[in-house]
Structures are given as C-alpha cells and as structure tokens.
PyMOL CGO cylinders between C-alpha atoms (Angstrom):
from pymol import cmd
from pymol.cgo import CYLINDER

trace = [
    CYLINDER, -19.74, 54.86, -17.88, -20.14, 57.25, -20.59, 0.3, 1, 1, 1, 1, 1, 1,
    CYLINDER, -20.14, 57.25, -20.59, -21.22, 60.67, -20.79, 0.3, 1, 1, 1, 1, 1, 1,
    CYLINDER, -21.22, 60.67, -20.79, -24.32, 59.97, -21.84, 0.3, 1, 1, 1, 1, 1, 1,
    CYLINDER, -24.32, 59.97, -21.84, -24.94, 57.93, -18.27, 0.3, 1, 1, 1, 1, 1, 1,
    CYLINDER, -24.94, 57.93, -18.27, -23.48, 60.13, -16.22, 0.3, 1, 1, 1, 1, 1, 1,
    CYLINDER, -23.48, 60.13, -16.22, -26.25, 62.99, -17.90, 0.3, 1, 1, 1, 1, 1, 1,
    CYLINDER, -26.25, 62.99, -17.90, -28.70, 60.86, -17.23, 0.3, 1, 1, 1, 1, 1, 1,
    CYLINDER, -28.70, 60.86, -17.23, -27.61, 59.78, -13.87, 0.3, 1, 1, 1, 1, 1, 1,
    CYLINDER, -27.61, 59.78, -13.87, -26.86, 64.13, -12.57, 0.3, 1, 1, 1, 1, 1, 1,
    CYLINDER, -26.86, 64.13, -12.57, -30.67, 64.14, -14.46, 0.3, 1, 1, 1, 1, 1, 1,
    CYLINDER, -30.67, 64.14, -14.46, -32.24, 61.74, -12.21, 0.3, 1, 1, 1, 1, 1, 1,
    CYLINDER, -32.24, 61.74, -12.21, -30.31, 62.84, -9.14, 0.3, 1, 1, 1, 1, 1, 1,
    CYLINDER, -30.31, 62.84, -9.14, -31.73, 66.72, -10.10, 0.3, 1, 1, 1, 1, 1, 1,
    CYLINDER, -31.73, 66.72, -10.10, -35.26, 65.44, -10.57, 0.3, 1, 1, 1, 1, 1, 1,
    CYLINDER, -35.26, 65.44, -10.57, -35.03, 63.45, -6.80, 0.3, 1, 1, 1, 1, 1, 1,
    CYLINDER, -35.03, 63.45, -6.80, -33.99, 66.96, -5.32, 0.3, 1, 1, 1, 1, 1, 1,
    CYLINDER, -33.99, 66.96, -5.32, -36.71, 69.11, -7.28, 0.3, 1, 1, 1, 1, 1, 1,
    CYLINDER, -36.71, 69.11, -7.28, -39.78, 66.42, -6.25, 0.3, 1, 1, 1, 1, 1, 1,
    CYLINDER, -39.78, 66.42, -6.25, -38.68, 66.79, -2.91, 0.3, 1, 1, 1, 1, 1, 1,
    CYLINDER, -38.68, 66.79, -2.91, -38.43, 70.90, -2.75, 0.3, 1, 1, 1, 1, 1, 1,
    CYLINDER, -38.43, 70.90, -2.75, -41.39, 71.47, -5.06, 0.3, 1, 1, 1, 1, 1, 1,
    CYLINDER, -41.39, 71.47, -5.06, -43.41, 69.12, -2.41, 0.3, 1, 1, 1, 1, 1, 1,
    CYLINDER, -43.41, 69.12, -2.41, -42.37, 70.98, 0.05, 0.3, 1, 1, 1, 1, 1, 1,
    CYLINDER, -42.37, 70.98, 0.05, -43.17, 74.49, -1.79, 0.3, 1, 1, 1, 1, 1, 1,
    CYLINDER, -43.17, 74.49, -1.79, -46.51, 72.74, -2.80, 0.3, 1, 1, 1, 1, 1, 1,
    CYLINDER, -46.51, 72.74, -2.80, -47.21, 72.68, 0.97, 0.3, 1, 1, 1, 1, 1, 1,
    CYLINDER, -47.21, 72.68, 0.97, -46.68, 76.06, 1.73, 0.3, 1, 1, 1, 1, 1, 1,
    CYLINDER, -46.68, 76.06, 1.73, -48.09, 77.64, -0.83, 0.3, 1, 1, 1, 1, 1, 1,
    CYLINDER, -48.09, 77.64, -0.83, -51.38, 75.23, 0.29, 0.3, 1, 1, 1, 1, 1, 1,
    CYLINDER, -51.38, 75.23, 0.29, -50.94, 76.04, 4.11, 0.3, 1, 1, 1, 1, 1, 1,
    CYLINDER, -50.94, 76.04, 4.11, -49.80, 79.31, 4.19, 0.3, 1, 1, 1, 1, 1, 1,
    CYLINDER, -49.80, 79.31, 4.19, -50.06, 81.45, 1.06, 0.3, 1, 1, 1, 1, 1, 1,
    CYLINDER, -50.06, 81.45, 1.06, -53.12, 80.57, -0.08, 0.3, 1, 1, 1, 1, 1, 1,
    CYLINDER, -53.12, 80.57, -0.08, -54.38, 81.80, 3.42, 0.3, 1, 1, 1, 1, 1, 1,
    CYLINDER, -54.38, 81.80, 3.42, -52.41, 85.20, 3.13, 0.3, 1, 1, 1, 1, 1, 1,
    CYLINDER, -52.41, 85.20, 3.13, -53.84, 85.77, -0.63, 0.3, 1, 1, 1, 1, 1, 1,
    CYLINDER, -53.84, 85.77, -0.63, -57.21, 85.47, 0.22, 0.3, 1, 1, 1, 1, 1, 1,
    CYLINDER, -57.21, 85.47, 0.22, -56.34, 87.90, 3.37, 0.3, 1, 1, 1, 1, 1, 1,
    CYLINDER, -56.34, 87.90, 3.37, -54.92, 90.17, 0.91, 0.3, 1, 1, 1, 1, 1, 1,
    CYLINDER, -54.92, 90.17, 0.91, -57.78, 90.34, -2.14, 0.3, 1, 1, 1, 1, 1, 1,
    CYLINDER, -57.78, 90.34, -2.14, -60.44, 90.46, 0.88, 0.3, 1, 1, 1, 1, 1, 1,
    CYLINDER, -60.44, 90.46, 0.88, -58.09, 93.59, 1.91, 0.3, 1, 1, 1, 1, 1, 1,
    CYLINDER, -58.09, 93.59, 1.91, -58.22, 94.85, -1.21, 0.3, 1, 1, 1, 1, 1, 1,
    CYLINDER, -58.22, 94.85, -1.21, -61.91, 94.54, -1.48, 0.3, 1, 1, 1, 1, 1, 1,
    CYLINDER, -61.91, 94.54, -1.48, -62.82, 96.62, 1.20, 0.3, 1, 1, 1, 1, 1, 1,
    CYLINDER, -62.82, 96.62, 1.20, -60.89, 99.73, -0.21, 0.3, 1, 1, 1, 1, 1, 1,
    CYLINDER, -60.89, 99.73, -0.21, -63.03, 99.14, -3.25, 0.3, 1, 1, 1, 1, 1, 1,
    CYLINDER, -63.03, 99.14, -3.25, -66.14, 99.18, -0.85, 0.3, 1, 1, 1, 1, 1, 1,
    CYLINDER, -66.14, 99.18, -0.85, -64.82, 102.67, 1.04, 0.3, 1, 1, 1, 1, 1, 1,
    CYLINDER, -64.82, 102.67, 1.04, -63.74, 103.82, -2.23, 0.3, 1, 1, 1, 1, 1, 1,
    CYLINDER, -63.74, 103.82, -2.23, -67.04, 106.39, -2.35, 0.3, 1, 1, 1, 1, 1, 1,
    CYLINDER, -67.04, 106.39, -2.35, -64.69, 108.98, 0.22, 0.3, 1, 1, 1, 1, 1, 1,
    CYLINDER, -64.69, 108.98, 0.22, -61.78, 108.62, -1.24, 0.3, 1, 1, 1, 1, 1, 1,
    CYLINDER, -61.78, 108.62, -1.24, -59.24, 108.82, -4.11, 0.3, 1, 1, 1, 1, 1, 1,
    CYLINDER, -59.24, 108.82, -4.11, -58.02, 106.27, -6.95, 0.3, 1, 1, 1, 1, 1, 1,
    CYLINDER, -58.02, 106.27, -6.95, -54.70, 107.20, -5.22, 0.3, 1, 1, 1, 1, 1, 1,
    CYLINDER, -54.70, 107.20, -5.22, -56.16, 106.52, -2.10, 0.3, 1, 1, 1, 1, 1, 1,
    CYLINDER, -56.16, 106.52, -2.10, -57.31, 103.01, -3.31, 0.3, 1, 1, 1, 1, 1, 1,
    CYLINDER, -57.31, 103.01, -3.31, -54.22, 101.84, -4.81, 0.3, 1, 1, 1, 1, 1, 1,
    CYLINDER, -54.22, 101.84, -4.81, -52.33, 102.71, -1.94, 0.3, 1, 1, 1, 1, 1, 1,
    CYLINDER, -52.33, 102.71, -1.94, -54.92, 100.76, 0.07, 0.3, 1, 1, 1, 1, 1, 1,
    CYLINDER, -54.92, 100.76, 0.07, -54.01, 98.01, -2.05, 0.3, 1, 1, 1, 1, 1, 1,
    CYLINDER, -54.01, 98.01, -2.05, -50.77, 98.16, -2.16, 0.3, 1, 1, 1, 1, 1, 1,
    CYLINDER, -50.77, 98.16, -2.16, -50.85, 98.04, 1.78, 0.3, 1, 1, 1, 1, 1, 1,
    CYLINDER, -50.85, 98.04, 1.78, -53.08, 94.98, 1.68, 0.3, 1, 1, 1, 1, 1, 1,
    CYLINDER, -53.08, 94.98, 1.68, -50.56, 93.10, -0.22, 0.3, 1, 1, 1, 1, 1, 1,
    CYLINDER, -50.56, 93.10, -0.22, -47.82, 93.45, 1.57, 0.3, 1, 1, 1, 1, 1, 1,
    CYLINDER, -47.82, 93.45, 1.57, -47.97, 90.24, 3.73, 0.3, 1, 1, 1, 1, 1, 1,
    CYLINDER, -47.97, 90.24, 3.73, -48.47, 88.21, 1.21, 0.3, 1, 1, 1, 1, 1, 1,
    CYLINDER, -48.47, 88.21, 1.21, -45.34, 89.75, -0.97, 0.3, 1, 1, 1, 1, 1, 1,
    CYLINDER, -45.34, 89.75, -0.97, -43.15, 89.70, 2.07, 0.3, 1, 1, 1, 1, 1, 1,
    CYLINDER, -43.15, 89.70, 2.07, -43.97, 85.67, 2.57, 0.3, 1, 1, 1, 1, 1, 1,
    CYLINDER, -43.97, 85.67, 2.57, -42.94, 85.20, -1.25, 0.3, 1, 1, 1, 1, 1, 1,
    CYLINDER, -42.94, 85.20, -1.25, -40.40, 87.10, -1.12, 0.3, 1, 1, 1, 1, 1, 1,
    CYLINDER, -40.40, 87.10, -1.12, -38.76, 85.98, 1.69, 0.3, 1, 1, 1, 1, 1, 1,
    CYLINDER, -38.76, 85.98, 1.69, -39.32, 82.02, 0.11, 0.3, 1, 1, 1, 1, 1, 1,
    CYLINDER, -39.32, 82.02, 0.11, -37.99, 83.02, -2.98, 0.3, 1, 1, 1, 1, 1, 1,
    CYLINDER, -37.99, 83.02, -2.98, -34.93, 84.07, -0.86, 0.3, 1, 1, 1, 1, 1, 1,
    CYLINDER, -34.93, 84.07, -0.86, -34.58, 81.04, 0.99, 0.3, 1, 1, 1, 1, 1, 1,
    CYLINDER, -34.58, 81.04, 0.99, -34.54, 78.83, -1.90, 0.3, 1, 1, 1, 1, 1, 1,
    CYLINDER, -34.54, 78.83, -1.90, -32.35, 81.20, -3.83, 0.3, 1, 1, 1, 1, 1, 1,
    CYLINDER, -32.35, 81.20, -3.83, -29.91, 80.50, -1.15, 0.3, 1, 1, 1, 1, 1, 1,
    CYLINDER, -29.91, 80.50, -1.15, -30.55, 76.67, -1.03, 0.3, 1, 1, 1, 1, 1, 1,
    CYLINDER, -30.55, 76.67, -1.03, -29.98, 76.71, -4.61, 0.3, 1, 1, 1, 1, 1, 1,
    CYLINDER, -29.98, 76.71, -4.61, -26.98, 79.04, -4.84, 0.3, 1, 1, 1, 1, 1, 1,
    CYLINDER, -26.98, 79.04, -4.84, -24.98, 76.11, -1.76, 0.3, 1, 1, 1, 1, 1, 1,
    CYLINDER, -24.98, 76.11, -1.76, -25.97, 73.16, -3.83, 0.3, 1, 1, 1, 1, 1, 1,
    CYLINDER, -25.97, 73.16, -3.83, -24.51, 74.95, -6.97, 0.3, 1, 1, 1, 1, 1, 1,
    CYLINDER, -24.51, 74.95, -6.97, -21.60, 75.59, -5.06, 0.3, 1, 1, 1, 1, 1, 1,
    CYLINDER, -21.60, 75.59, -5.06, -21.02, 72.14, -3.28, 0.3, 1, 1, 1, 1, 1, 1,
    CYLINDER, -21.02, 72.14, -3.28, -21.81, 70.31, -7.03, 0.3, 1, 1, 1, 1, 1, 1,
    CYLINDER, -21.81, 70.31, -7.03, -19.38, 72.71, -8.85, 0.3, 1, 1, 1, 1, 1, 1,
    CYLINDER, -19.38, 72.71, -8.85, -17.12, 71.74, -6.16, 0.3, 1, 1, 1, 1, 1, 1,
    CYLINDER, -17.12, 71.74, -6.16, -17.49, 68.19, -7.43, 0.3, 1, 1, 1, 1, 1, 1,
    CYLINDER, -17.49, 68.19, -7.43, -17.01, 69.03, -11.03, 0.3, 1, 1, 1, 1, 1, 1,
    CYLINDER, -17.01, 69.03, -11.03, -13.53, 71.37, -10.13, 0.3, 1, 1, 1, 1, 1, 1,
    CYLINDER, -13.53, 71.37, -10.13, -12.49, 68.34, -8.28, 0.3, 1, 1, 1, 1, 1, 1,
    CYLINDER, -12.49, 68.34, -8.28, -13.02, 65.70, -11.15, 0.3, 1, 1, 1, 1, 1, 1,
    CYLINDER, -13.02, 65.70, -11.15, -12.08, 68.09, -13.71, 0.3, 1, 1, 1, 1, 1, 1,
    CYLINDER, -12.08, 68.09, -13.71, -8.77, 68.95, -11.78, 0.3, 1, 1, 1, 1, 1, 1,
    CYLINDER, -8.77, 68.95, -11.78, -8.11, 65.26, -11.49, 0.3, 1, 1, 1, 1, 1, 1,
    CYLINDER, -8.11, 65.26, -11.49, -8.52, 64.26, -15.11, 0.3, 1, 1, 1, 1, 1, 1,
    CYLINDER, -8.52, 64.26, -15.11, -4.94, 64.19, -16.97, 0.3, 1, 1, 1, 1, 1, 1,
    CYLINDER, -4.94, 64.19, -16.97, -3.93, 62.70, -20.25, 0.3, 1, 1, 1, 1, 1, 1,
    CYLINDER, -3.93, 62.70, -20.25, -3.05, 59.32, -19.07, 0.3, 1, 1, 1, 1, 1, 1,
    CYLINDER, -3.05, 59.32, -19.07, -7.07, 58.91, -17.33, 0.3, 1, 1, 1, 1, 1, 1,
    CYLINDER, -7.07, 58.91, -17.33, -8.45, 60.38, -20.52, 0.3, 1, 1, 1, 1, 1, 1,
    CYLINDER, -8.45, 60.38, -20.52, -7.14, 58.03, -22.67, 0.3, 1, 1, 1, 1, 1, 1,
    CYLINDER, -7.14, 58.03, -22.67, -7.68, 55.20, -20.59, 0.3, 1, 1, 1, 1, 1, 1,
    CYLINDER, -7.68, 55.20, -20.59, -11.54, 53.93, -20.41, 0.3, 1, 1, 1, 1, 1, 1,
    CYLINDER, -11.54, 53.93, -20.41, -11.35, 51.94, -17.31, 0.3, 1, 1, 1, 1, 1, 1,
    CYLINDER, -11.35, 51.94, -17.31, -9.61, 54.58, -15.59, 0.3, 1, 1, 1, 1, 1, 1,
    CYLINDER, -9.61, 54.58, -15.59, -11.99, 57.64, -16.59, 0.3, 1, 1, 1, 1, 1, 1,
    CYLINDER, -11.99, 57.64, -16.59, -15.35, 55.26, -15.86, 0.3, 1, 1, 1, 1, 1, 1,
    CYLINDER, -15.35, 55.26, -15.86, -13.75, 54.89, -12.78, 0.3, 1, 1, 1, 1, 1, 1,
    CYLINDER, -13.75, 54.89, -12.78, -13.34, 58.92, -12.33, 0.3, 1, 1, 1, 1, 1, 1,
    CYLINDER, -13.34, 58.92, -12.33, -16.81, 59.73, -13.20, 0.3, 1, 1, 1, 1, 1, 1,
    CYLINDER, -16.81, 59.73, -13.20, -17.70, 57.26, -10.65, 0.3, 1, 1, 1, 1, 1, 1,
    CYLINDER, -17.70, 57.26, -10.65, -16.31, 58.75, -8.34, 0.3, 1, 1, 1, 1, 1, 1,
    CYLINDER, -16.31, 58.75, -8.34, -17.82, 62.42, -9.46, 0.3, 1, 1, 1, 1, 1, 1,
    CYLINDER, -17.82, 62.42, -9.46, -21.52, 61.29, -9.80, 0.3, 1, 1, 1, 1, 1, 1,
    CYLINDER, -21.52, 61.29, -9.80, -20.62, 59.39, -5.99, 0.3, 1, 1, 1, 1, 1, 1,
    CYLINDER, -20.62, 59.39, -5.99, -19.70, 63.13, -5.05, 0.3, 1, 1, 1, 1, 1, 1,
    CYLINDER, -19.70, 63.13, -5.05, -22.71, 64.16, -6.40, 0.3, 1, 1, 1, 1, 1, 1,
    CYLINDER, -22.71, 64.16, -6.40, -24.81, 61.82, -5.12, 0.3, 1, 1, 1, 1, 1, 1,
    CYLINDER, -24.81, 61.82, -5.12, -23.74, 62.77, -1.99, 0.3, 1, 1, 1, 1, 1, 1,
    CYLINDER, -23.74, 62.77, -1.99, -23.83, 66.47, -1.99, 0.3, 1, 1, 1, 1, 1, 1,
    CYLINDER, -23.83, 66.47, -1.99, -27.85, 65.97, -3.59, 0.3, 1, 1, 1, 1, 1, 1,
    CYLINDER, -27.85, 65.97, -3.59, -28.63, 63.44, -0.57, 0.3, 1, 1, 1, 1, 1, 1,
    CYLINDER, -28.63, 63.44, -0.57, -26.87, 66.30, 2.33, 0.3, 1, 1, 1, 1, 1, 1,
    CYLINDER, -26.87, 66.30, 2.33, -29.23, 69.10, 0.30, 0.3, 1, 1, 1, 1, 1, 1,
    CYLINDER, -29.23, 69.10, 0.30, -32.57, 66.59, 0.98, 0.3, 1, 1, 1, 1, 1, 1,
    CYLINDER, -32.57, 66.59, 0.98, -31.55, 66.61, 4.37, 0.3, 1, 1, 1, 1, 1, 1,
    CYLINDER, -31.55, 66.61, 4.37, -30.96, 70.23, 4.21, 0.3, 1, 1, 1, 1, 1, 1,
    CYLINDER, -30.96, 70.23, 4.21, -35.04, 70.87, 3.40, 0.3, 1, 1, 1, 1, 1, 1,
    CYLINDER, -35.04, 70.87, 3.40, -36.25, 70.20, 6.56, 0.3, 1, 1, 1, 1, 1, 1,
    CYLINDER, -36.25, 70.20, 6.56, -34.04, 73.21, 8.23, 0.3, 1, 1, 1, 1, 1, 1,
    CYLINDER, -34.04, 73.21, 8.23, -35.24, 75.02, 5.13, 0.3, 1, 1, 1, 1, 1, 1,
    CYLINDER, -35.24, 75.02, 5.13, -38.93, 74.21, 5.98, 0.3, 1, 1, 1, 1, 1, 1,
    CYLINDER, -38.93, 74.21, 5.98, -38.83, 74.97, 9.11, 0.3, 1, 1, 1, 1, 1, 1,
    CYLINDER, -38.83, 74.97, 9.11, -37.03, 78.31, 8.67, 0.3, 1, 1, 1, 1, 1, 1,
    CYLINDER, -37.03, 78.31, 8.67, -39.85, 79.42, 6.60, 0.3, 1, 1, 1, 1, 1, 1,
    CYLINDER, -39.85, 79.42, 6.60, -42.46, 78.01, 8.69, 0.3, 1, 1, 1, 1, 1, 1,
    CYLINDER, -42.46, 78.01, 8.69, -41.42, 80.01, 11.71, 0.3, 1, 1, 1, 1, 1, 1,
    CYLINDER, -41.42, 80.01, 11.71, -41.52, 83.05, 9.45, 0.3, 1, 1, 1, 1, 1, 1,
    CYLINDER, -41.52, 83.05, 9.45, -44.71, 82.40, 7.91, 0.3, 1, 1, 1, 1, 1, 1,
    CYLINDER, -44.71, 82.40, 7.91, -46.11, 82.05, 11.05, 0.3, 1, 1, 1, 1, 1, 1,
    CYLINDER, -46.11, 82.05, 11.05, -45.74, 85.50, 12.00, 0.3, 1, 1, 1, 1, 1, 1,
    CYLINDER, -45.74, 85.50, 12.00, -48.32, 86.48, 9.35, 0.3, 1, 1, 1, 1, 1, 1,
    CYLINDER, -48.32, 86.48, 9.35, -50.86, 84.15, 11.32, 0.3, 1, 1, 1, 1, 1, 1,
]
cmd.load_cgo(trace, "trace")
C-alpha cells in the first residue's frame, strides 16, 4: 500500500464521517434553527415597529436581546462539534504516534513489512472513524435536549 492509498483511503474515511455530521447539522439547522431565526428577525421587527418612543440605542439593544436564543443554540453547536472534533483528532493522532513510533529502519526498508504497518494504521483509523459515527447519535441527542429548551 503506498502513500498515495493510504491518502486516499484517511480521504474517503474523512468524507464518510463529514456526510454523516453535516446530515445531521443539516437537520438541525432545518428543525430547530431555522425556527429560532425566524423567532429572532420577527423579534427584531417589532422593535422597529415601537421604534417611534424610543432610541436607536434602545432598538439595537432590542435587537440584540432578540437574538440571543438563536446565538446561544449556535453557539452551543459550534461547541459540541468543536469537542467531537477536538476527540477524533486526538484518538486519530493517537493512531499516527502509534504507527509512527512503530516504524524502525528495518520496516522502512522493507515493502512488505511497511504495507503491512500502514495496514494496520488505516485499520486503527478505520476504527476510531466508525466509534466517532457511533458517537453522533449521543452528540444529536445532546443538542436536541438543549435545543429544546428554546421551544
């Protein structure tokens, strides 16, 4: 296996993991945010309405305080997947250490026996990608039970 198919293999592996999370994003943003947004301009309508009694300070605070559902539901998603994204780095870099720690003279200059290491590295891989997939649904429903406080 050369470099060139183990790229392409971590590549495919990558996209698998970034279909799955950016469908599940997709849904939220469909289900939940778009909800909260349309909350939150209606919001800040209405101080434009009322805006006859009071000040352009007034207003943008008004707005500001209609936004701040919405901002605290992307903010606290951006959060969660920062920290999904942040373990995965960790348990693949974990897989690299390990293969790179393993690799010595004799493996390098063999072919069989370096194919056979970054088998076993893109099998670590695999398997760390296939525990994050897994790992979405607890994600999901984290984020679910905090979006639906803003119900």
């Amino acid at each position: 296996m050369g470099s060139s198919d183990i790229e392409r293999s971590v590549a495919e592996l990558h996209e698998k993991l970034e279909r799955k999370i950016e469908s599940t994003l997709g849904d939220f943003e469909k289900t939940h945010l778009r909800g909260l947004a349309r909350k939150s301009y209606a919001c800040i309508l209405n101080c434009y309405d009322d805006s006859t009694n009071i000040t352009p300070f007034q207003i943008d605070e008004c707005s500001r305080y209609c936004q701040r559902e919405i901002q605290s539901a992307q903010q606290y998603i951006q959060n969660e997947v920062s920290q999904f994204q942040a373990r995965l780095n960790r348990s693949l870099m974990n897989c690299n250490d390990s293969f790179s720690a393993s690799i010595t003279p004799e493996i390098q200059n063999d072919p069989k026996k370096l194919k056979k290491m970054e088998g076993t590295l893109l099998h670590c891989m695999s398997s760390v990608v296939d525990n994050h997939i897994e790992l979405i649904k607890p994600l999901q429903n984290r984020i679910e039970a905090h979006l639906s406080k803003f119900k």
